[in-house]
Every structure is written in structure tokens, then in C-alpha cells.
C-alpha positions as CSV (number, residue, x, y, z in Angstrom):
1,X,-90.7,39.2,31.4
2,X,-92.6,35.6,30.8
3,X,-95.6,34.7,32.3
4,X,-93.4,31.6,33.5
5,X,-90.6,33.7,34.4
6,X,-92.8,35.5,36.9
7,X,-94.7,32.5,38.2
8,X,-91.2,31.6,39.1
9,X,-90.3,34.6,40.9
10,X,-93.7,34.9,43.1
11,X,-92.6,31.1,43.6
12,X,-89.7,32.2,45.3
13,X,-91.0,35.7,47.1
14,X,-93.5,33.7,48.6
15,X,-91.1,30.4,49.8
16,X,-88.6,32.6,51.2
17,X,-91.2,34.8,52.7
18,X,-92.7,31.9,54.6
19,X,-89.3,30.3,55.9
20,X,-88.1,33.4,57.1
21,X,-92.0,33.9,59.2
22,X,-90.9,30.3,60.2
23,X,-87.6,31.2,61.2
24,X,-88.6,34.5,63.2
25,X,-91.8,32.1,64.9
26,X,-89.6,29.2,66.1
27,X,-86.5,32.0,67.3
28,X,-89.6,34.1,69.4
29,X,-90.7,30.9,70.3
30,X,-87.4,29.6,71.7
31,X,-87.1,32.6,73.3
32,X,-88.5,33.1,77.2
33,X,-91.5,35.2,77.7
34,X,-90.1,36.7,80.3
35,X,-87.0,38.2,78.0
36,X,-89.0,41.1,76.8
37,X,-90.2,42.4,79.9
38,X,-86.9,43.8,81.1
């Protein structure tokens, strides 16, 4: 395990980490308030 090797691999954790906080954000966004008080 490579100092560049793992650079590249927190690289990734983190990108993916915040698209998928993106994703889930814009979805709860889309989403009406009113859904969740069923």
C-alpha cells in the first residue's frame, strides 16, 4: 500500500461520498414536505 495508492483511494471515498449526499439532498428535496407526515 503506496502513499499514492491511498491518496487515490480517499480520492475516491470522499467523491463518491459527496455525490451520493448530493444525490440523497436533491431526491429529499424533490420530494414534498408533506410526504413524510403520513
Amino acid at each position: 500500500m503506496t502513499w499514492r495508492g491511498f491518496l487515490i483511494g480517499a480520492l475516491i471515498f470522499v467523491g463518491t461520498f459527496f455525490i451520493n449526499l448530493a444525490i440523497v439532498s436533491f431526491i429529499l428535496v424533490k420530494i414534498p414536505a408533506n410526504h413524510f407526515s403520513k
